[in-house]
C-alpha positions in Angstrom: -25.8 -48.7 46.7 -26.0 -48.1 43.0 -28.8 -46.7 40.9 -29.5 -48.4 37.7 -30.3 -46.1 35.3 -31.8 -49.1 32.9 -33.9 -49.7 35.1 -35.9 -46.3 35.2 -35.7 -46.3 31.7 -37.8 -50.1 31.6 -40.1 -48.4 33.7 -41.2 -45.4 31.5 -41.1 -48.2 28.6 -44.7 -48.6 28.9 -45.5 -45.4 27.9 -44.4 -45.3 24.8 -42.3 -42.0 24.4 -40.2 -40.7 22.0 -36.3 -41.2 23.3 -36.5 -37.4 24.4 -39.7 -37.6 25.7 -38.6 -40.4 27.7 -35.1 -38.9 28.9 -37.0 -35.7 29.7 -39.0 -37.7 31.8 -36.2 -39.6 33.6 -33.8 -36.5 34.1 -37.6 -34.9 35.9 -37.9 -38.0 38.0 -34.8 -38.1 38.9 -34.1 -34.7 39.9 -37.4 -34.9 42.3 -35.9 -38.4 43.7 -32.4 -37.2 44.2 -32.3 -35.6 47.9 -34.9 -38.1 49.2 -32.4 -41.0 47.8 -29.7 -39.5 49.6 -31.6 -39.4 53.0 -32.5 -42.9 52.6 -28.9 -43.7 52.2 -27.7 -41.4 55.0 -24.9 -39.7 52.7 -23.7 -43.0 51.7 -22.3 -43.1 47.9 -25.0 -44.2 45.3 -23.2 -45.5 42.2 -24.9 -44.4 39.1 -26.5 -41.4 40.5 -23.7 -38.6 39.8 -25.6 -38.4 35.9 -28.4 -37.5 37.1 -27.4 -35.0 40.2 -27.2 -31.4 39.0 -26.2 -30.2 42.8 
């Protein structure tokens, strides 16, 4: 599996944020999605997603 950080960031493109607003915004996302990602996966490795796990 790999998580496309890219991605998340040409989702929040609409919104028009400042390049902090819009990592703060990402790192919050992120951080909420990161332990239901995991049980999706069943513990599997999800390439690209170590940057954004603080845990």
């Amino acid at each position: 599996m790999i998580f496309d950080g890219e991605k998340l960031t040409d989702l929040l493109e609409p919104l028009d944020l400042s390049w902090k607003e819009r990592t703060a915004k990402e790192l919050s996302l992120t951080e909420d999605l990161v332990s239901q990602l995991k049980k999706l996966t069943q513990g599997r490795e999800i390439s690209g997603l170590a940057a954004y796990d603080n845990k």
